[in-house]
Rosetta silent file (secondary structure, phi, psi, omega in degrees, C-alpha in Angstrom):
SEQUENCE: XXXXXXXXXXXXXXXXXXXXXXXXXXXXXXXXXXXXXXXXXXXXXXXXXXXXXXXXXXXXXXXXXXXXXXXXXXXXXXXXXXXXXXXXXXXXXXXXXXXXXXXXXXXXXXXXXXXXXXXXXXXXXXXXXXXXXXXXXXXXXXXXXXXXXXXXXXXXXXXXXXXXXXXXXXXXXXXXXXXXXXXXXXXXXXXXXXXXXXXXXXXXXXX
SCORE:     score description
SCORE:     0.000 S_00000001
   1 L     0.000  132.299 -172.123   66.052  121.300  125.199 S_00000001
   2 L  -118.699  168.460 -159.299   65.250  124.799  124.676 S_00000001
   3 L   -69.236  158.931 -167.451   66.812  127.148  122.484 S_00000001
   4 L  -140.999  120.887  166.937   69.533  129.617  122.961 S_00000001
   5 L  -134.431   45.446 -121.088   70.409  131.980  120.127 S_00000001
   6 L  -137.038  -16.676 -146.326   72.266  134.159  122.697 S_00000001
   7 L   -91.569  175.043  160.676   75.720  133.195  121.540 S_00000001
   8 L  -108.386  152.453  159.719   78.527  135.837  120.143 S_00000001
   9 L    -2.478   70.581  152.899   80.394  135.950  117.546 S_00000001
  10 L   132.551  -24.536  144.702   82.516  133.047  117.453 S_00000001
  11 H   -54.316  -56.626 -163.596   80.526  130.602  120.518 S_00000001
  12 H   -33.939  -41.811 -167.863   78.295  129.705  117.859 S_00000001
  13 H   -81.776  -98.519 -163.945   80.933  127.546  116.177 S_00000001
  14 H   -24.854  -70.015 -171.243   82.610  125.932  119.420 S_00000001
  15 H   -43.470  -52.622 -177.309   79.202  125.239  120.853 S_00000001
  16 H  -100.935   27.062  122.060   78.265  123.061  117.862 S_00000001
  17 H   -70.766  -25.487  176.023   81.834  121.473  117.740 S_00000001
  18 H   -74.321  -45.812 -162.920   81.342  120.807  121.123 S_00000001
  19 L   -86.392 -114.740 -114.854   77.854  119.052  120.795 S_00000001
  20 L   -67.378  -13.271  155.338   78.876  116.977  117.489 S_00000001
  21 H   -73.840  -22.004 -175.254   81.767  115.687  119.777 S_00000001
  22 H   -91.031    7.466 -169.806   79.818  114.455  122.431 S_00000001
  23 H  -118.897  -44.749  154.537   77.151  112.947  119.633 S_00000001
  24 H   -50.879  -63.841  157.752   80.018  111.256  118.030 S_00000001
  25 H    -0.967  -63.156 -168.375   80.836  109.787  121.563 S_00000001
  26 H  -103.718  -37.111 -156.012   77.550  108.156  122.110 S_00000001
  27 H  -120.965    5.558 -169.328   76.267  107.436  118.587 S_00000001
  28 H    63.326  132.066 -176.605   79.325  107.518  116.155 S_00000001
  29 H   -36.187    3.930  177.544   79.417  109.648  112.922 S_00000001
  30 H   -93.250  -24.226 -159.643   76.447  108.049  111.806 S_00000001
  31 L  -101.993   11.422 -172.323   74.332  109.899  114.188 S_00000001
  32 L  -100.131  124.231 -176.763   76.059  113.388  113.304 S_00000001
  33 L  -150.144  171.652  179.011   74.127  116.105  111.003 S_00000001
  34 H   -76.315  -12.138  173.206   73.613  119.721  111.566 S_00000001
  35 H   -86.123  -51.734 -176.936   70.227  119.050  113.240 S_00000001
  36 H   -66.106  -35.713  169.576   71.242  116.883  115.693 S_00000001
  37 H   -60.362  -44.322 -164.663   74.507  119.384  116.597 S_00000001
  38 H   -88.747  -20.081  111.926   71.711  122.406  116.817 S_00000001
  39 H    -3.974  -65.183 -176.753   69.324  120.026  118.966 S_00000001
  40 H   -85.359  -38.875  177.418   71.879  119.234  121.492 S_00000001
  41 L   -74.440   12.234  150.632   73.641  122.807  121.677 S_00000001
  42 L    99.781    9.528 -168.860   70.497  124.373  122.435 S_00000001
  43 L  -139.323  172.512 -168.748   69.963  126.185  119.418 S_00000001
  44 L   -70.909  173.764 -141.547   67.883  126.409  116.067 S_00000001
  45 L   -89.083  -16.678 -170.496   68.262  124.271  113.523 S_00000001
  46 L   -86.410  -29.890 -168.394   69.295  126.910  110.663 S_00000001
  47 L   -70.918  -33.424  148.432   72.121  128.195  112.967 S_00000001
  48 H   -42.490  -12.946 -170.670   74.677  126.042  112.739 S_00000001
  49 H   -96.968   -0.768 -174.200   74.478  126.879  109.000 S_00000001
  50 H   -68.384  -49.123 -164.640   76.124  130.437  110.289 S_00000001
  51 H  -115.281    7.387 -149.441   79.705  128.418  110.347 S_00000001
  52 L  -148.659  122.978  164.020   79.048  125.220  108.833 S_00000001
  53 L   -37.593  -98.726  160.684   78.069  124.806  104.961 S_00000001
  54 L   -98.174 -176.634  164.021   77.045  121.205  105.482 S_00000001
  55 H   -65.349  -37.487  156.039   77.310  118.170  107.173 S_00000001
  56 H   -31.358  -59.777  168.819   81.232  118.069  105.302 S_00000001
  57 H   -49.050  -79.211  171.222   82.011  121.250  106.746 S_00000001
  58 H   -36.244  -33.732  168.159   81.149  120.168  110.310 S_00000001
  59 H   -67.912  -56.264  168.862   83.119  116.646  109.836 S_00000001
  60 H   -57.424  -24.659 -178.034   86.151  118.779  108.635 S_00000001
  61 H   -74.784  -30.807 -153.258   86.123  121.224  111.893 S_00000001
  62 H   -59.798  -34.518 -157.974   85.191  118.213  113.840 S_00000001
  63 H   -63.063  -42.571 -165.107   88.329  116.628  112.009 S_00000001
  64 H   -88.352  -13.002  160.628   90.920  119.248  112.229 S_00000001
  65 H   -59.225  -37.731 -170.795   90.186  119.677  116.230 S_00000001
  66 H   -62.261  -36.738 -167.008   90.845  115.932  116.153 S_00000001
  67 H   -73.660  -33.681 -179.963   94.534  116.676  114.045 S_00000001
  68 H   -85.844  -35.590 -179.027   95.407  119.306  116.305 S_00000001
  69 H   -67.696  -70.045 -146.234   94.710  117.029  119.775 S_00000001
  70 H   -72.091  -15.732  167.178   96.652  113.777  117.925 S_00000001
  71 H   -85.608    4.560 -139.724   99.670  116.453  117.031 S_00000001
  72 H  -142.514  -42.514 -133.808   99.787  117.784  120.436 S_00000001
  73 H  -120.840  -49.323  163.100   99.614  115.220  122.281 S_00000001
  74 H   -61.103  -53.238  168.841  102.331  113.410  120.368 S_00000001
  75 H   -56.005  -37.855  174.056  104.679  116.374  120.818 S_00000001
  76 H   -54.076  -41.837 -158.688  103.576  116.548  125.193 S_00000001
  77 H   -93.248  -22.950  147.507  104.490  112.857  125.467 S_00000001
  78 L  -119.461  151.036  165.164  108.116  112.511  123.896 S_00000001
  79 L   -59.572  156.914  162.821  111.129  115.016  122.366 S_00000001
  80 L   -79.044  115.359 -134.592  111.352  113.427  119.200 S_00000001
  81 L   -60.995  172.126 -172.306  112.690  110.094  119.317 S_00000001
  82 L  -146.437    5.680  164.051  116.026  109.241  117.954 S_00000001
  83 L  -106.201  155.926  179.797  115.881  105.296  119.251 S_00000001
  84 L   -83.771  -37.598  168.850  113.665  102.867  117.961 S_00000001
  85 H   -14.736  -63.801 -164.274  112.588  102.245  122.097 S_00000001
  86 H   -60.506  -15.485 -139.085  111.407  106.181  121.457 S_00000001
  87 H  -103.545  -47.058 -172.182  110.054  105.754  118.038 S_00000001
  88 H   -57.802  -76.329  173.274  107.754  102.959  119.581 S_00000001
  89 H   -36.932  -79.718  166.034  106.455  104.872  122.147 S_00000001
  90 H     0.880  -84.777 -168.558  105.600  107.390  119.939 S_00000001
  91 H   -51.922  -22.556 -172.553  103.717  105.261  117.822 S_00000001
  92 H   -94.615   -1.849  168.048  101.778  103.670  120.555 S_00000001
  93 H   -66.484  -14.496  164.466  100.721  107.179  121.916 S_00000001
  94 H   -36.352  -84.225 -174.002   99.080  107.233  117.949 S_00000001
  95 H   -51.598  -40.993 -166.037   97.365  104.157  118.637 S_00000001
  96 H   -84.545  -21.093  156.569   95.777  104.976  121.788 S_00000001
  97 H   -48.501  -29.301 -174.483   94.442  108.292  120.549 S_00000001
  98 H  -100.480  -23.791  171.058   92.593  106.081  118.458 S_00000001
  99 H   -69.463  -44.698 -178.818   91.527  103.613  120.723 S_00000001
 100 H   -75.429  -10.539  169.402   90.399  106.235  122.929 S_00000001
 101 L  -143.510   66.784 -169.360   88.553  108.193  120.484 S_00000001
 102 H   -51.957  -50.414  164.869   87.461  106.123  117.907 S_00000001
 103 H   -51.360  -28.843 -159.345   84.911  108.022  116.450 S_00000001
 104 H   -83.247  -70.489  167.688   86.740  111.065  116.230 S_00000001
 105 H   -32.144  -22.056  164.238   89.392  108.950  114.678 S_00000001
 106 H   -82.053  -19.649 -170.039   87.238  107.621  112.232 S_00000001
 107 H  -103.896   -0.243  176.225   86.120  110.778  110.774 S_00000001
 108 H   -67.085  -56.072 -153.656   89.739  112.066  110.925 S_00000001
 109 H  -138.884   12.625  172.952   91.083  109.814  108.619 S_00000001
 110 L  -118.576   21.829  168.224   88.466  107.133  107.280 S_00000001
 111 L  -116.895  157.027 -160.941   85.996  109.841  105.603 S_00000001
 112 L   -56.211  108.467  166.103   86.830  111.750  102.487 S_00000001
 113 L   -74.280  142.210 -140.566   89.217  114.809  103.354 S_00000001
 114 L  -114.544  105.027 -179.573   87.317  117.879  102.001 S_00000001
 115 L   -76.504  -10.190  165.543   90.572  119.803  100.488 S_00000001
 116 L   -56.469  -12.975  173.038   88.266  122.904  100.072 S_00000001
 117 L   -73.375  118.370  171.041   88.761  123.142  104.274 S_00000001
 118 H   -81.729  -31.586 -166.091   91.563  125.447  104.823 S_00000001
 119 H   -66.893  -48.000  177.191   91.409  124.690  109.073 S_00000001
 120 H   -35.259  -73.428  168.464   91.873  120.894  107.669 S_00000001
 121 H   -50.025  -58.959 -165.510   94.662  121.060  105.185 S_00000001
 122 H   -52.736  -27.616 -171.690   96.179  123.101  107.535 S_00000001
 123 H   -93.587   -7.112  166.090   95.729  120.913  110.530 S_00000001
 124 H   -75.881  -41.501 -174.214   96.778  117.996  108.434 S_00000001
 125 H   -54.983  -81.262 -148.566  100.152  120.218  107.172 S_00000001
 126 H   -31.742  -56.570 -174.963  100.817  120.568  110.701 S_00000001
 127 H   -59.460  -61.631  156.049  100.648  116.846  111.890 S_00000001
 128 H   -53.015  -23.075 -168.171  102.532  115.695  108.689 S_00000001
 129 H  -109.983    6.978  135.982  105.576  117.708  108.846 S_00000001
 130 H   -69.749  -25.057  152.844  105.649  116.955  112.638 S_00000001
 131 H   -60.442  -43.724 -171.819  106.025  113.074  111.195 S_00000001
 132 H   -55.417  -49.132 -163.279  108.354  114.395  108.777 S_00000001
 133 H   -72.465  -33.074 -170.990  110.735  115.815  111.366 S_00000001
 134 H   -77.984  -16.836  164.614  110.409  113.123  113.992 S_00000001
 135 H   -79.822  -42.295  162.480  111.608  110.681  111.206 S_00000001
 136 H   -23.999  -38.301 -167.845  114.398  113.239  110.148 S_00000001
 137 L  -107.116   -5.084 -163.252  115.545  112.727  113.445 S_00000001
 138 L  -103.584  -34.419  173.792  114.999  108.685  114.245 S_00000001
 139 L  -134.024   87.720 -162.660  116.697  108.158  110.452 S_00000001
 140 L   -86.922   -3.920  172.031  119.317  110.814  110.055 S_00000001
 141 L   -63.497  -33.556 -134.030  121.172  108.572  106.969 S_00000001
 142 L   -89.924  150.431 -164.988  117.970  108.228  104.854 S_00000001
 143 L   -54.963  -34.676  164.913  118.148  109.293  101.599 S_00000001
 144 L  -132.743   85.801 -163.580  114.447  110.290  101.191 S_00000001
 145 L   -73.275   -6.387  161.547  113.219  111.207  104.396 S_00000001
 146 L   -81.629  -46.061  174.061  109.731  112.229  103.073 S_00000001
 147 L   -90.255   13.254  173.684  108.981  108.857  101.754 S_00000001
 148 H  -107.311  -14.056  139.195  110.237  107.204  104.593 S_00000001
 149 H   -65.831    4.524  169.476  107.881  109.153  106.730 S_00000001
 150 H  -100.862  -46.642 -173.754  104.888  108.167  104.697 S_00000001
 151 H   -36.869  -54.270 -156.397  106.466  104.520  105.313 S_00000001
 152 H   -95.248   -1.643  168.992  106.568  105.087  109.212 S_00000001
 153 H   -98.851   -9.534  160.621  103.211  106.741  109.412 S_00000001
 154 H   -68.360  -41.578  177.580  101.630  103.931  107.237 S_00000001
 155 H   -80.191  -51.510  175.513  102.963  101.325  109.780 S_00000001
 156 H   -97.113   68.373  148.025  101.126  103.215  112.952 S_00000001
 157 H  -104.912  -71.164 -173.539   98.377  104.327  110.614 S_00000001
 158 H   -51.921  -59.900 -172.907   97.786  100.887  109.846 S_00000001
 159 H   -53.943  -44.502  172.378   98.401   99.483  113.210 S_00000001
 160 H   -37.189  -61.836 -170.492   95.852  101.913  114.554 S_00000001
 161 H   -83.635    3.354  167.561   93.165  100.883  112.693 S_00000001
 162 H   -98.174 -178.785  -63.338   93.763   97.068  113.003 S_00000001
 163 H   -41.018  -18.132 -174.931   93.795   97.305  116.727 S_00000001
 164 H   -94.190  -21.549  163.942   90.468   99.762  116.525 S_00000001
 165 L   -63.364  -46.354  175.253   88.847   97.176  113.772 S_00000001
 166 L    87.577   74.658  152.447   89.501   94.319  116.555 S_00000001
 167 L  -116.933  -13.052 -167.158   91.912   92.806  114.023 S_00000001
 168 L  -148.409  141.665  178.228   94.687   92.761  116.506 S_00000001
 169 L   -27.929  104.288  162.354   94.557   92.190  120.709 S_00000001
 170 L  -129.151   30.321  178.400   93.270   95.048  122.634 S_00000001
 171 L   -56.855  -32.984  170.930   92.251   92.865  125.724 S_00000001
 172 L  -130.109  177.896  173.952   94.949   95.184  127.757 S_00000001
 173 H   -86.889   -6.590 -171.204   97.024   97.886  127.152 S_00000001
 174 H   -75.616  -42.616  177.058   99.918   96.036  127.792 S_00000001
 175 H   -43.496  -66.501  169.405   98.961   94.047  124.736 S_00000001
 176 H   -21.599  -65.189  175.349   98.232   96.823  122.890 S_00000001
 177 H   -73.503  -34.856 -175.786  101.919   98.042  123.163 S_00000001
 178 H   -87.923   40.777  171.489  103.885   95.049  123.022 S_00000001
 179 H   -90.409  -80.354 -159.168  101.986   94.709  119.489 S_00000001
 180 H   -74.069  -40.166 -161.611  103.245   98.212  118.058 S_00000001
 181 H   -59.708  -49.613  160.126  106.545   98.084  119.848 S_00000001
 182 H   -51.267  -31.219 -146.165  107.268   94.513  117.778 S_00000001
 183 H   -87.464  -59.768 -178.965  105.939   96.015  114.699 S_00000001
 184 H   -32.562  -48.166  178.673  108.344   99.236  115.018 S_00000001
 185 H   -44.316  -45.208 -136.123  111.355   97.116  116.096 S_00000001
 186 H   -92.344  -30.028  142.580  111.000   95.218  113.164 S_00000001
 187 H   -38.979  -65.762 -168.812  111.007   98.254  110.968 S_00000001
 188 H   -78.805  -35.706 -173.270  114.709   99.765  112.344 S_00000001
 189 L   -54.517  -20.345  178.382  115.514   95.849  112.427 S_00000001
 190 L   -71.895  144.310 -167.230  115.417   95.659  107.990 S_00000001
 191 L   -64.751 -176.894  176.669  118.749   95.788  106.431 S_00000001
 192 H   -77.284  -21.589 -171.151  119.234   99.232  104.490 S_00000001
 193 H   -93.674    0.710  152.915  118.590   97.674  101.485 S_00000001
 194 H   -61.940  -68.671  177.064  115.041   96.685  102.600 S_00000001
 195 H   -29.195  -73.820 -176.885  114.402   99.767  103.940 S_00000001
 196 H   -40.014  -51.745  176.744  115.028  101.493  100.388 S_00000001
 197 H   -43.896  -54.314 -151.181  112.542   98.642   98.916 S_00000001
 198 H   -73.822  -39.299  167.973  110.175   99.216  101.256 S_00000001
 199 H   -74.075  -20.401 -176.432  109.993  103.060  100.835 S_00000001
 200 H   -80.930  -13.105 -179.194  110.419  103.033   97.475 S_00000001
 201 H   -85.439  -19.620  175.161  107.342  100.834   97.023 S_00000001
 202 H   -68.581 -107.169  171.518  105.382  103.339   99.662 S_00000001
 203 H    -7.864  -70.136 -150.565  106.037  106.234   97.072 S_00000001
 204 H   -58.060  -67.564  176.447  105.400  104.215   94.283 S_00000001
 205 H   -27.739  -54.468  170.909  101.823  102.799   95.834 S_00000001
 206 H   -76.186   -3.107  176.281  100.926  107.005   96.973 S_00000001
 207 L  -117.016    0.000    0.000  101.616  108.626   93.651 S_00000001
């Protein structure tokens, strides 16, 4: 492919975010380095090194484009639910961001977050405290509404990656949903005094 070192200010970087997403695509995060991003975007091998440190760096832009899509995308497809019916959906637009972009999903949230990334933390801030609020609004009694939003993002956190693992049915999509839809019910279905157990053990287990 030959080289292009033609770009301005500020194409450099998109062009090799663009090319390590399509190289995650076909080959998964194993096949992603800064040579192989300046190989497919057309350009020499040191330049990528303009915006990108390392291969870390490049996993974190790749990462916080991903955090910004899976926040986005969650906010297009419902107001923020205040039923568990709503809550569900929600959660299964989660999972299928991850079914549908697995790779991308893997490097979101099963590789080391690099807290030296400011675009990261930030695109991570953004995504949690959009969980925060949509439980704020789905459980306006609870008492700690931060650890019960670690609770409800642990249950489609979790569910993601067992359905993306092939630990749980993803012959259809139908499956797929009446899976998470069970697992959510089953959540608003615990007495209150579960619920408190359950979050308080959630805390305890993240600190």
């Amino acid at each position: 492919m030959p080289q292009n070192n033609g770009y301005h200010h500020g194409d450099l970087r998109a062009a090799c975010l663009r090319a390590a997403r399509e190289l995650l695509e076909e080959d998964g995060s194993a096949g992603l380095s800064l040579r192989a991003v300046a190989r497919r975007a057309g350009v020499s091998a040191t330049a990528p090194y303009r915006h990108f440190a390392d291969r870390d760096a490049l996993g974190s832009g790749v990462a916080a484009q991903g955090y910004r899509e899976l926040a986005g995308e969650l906010a297009e497809a419902h107001p923020p639910p205040s039923t568990p019916d709503g809550l569900a959906a929600l959660a299964l637009v989660y999972v299928r961001f991850a079914l549908e972009h697995p790779a991308l999903f893997r490097v979101m949230f099963a590789e080391p977050c690099d807290l030296t990334s400011e675009e990261r933390v930030a695109a991570t801030a953004v995504l949690s405290e959009y969980l925060q609020g949509v439980v704020r609004t789905a459980f306006p009694g609870s008492d700690d509404p931060e650890a019960l939003a670690t609770t409800v993002w642990a249950l489609v956190h979790g569910l993601a990656f067992l359905h993306l693992d092939g630990k749980l049915d993803t012959s259809t999509p139908q499956a797929v949903a009446d899976r998470v839809g069970a697992a959510v019910h089953a959540l608003f279905a615990l007495p209150p005094a579960a619920q408190r157990t359950t979050t308080a053990q959630t805390r305890k287990a993240t600190t």
